[in-house]
SERO-4910 file (N, C-alpha, C, O; in steps of 0.05 Angstrom, whole numbers):
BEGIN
 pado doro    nc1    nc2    nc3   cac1   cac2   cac3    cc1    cc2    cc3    oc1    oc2    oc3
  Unk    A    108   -169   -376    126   -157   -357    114   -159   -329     90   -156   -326
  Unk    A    128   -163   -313    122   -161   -282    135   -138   -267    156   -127   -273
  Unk    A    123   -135   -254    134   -103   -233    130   -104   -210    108   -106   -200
  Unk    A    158   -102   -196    156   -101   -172    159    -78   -157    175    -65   -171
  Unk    A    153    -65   -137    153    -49   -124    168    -50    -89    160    -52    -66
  Unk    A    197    -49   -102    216    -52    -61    213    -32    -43    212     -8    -47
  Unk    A    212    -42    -24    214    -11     -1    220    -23     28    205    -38     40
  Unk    A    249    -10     38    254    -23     57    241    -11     94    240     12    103
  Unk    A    236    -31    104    215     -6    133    226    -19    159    238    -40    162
  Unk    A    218      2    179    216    -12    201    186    -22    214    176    -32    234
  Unk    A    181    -13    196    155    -37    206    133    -57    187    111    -56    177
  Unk    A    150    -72    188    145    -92    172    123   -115    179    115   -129    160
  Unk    A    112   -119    207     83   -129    213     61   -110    212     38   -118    212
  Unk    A     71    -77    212     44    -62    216     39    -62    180     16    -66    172
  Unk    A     60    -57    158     56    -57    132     41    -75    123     27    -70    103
  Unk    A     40   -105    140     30   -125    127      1   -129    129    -14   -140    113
  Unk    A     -7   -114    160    -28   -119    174    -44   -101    150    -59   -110    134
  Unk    A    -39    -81    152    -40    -54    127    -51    -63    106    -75    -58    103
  Unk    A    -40    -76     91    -42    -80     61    -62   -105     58    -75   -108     38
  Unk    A    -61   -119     79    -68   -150     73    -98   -145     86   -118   -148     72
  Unk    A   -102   -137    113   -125   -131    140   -144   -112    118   -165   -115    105
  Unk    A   -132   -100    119   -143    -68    108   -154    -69     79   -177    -71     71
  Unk    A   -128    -66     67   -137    -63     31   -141    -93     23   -141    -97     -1
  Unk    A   -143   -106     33   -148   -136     23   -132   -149      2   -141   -167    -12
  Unk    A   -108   -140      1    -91   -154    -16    -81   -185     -8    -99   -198      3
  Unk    A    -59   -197    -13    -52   -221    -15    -25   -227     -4     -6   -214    -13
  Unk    A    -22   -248     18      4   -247     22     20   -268      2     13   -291      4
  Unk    A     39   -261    -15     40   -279    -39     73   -299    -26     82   -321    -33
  Unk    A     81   -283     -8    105   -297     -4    118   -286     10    111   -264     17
  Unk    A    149   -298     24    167   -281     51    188   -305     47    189   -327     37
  Unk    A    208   -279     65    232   -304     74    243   -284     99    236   -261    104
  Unk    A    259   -301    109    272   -299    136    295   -301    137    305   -321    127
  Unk    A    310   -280    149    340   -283    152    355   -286    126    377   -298    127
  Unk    A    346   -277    104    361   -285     87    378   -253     80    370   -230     75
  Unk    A    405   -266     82    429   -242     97    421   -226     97    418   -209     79
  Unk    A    413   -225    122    406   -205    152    377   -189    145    372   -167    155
  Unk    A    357   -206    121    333   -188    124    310   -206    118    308   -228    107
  Unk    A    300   -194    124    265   -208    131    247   -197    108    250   -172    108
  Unk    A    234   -203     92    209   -197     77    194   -213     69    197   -238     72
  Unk    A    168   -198     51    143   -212     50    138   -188     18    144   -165     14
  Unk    A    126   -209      4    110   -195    -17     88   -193    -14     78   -208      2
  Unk    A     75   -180    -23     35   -171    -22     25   -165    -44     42   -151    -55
  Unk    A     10   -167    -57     -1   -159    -81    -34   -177    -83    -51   -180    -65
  Unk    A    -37   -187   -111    -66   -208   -118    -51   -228   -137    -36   -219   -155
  Unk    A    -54   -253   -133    -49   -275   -146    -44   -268   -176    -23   -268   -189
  Unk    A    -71   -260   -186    -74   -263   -206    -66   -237   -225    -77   -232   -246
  Unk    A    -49   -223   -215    -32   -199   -226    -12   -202   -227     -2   -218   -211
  Unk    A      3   -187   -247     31   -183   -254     51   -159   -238     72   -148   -245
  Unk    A     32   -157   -209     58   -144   -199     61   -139   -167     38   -141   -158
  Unk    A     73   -136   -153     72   -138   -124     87   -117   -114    106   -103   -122
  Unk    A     73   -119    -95    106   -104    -65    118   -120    -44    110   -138    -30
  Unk    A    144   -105    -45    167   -118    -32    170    -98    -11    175    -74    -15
  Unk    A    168   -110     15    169    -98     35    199   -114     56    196   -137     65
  Unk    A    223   -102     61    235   -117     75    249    -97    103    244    -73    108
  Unk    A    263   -111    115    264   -110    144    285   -113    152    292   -133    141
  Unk    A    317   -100    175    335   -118    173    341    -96    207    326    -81    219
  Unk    A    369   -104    211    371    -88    232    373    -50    229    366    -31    243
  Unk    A    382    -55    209    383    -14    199    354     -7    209    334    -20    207
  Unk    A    358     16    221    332     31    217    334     60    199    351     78    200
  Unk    A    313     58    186    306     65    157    293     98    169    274    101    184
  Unk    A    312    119    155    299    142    164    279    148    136    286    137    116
  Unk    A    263    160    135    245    154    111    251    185    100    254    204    116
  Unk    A    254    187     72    252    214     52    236    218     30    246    216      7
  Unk    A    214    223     33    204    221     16    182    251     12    182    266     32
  Unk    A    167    260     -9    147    288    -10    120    272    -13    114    248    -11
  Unk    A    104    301    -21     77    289    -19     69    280    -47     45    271    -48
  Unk    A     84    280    -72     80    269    -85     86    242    -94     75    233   -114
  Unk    A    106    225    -76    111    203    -78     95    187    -70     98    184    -46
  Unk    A     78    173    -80     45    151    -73     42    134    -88     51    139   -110
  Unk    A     30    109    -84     22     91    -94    -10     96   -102    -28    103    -88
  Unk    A    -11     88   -132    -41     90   -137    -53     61   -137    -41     42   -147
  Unk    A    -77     60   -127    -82     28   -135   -113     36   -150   -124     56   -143
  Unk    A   -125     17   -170   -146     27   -182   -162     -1   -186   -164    -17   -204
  Unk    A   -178      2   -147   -196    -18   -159   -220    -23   -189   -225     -8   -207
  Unk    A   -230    -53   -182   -234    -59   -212   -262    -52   -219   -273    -53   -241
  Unk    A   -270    -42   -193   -311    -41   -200   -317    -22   -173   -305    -22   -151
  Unk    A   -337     -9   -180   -339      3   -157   -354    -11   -128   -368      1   -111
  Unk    A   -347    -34   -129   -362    -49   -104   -330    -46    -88   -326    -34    -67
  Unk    A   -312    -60   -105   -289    -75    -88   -273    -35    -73   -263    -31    -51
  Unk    A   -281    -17    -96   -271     14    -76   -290     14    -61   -281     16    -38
  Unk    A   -314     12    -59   -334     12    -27   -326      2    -11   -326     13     11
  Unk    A   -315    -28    -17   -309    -40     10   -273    -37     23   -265    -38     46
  Unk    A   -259    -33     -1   -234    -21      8   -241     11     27   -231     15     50
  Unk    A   -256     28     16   -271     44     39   -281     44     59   -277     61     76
  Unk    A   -299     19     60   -313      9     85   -286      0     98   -290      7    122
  Unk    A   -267     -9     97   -243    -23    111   -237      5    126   -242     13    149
  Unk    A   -222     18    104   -208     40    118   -223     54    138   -211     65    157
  Unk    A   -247     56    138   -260     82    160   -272     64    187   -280     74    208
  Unk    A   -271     25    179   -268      9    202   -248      6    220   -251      1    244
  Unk    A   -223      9    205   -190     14    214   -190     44    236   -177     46    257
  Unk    A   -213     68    223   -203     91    237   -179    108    226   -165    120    242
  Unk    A   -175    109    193   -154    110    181   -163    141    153   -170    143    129
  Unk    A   -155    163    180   -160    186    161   -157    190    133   -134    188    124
  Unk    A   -179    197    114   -167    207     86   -154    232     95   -158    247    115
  Unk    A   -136    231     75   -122    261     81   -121    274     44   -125    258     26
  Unk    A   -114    302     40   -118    324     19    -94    314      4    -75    308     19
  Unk    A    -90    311    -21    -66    308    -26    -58    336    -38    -76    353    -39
  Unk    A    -33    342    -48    -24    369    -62    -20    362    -85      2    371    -92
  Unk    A    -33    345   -110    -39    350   -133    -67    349   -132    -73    328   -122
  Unk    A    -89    364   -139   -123    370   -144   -124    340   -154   -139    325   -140
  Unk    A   -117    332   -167   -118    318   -186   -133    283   -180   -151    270   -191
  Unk    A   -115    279   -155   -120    259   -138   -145    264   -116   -160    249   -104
  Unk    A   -142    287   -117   -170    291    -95   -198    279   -104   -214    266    -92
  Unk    A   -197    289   -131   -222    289   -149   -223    265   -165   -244    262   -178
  Unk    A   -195    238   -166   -209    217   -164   -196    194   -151   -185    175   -162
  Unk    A   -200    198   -116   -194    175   -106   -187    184    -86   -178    206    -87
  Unk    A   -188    170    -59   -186    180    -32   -150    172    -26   -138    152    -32
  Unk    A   -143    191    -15   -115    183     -3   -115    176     29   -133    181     45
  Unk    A    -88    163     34    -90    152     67    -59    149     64    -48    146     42
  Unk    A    -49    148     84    -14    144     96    -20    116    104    -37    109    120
  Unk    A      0     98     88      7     77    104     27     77    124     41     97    128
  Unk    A     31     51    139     46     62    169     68     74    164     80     82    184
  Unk    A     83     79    135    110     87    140    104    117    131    124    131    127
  Unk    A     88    126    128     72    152    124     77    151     88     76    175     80
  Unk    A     79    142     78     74    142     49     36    153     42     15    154     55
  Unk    A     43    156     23      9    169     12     -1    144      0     17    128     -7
  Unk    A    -26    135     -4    -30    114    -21    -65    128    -26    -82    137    -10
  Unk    A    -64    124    -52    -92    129    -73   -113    107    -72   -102     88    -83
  Unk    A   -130    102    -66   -145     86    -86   -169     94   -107   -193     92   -102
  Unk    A   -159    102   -128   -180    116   -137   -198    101   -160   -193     80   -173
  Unk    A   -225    121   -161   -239    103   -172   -251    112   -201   -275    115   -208
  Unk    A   -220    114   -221   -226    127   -242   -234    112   -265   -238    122   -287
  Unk    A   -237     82   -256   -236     59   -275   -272     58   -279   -283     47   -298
  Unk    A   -283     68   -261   -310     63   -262   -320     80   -254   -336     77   -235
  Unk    A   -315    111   -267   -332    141   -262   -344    135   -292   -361    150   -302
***
């Protein structure tokens, strides 16, 4: 199975800079203008699943709580060091989440559309 993950933004170069600059993911693909919207997928080659980020003239009022987050669970604890080392080179606050749960394994951060995103490092406690 493959899984994708859509989410439509208005900022669709700061998401990319985000995901790709930062967490070191992959730009796997995009299109343009295709009726009336712009996107790009991100993810790692060699996985079964990505995000879909797209773009159009609407601007997108965002609804979302603090439990709605993306977890990502690097594979060793080198590659969460350096996804760490990224974020605090960026200048890119952890912030508390409101389940304990996530505090205790894995740092949270807002990507630009203020979403929560995890990376925790429960794969290699």
């Amino acid at each position: 199975m493959t899984f994708r993950f859509a989410r439509h933004t208005n900022n669709l170069e700061q998401l990319k800079f985000f995901f790709i600059d930062i967490l070191g993911f992959e730009l796997l693909g995009g299109f343009e203008k295709h009726n009336g919207y712009d996107g790009i997928f991100i993810g790692k080659s060699d996985e079964n699943w990505h995000l879909e980020f797209t773009k159009s003239e609407e601007v997108v009022t965002f609804s979302f709580g603090e439990e709605d987050i993306l977890v990502f669970y690097p594979n060793n604890k080198l590659e969460f060091e350096m996804m760490l080392d990224k974020i605090k080179n960026h200048e890119i606050e952890f912030i508390l989440g409101k389940n304990p749960y996530w505090n205790e394994n894995g740092k949270i951060i807002l990507d630009p559309d203020g979403y929560r995103i995890v990376i925790s490092d429960l794969k290699f406690k």
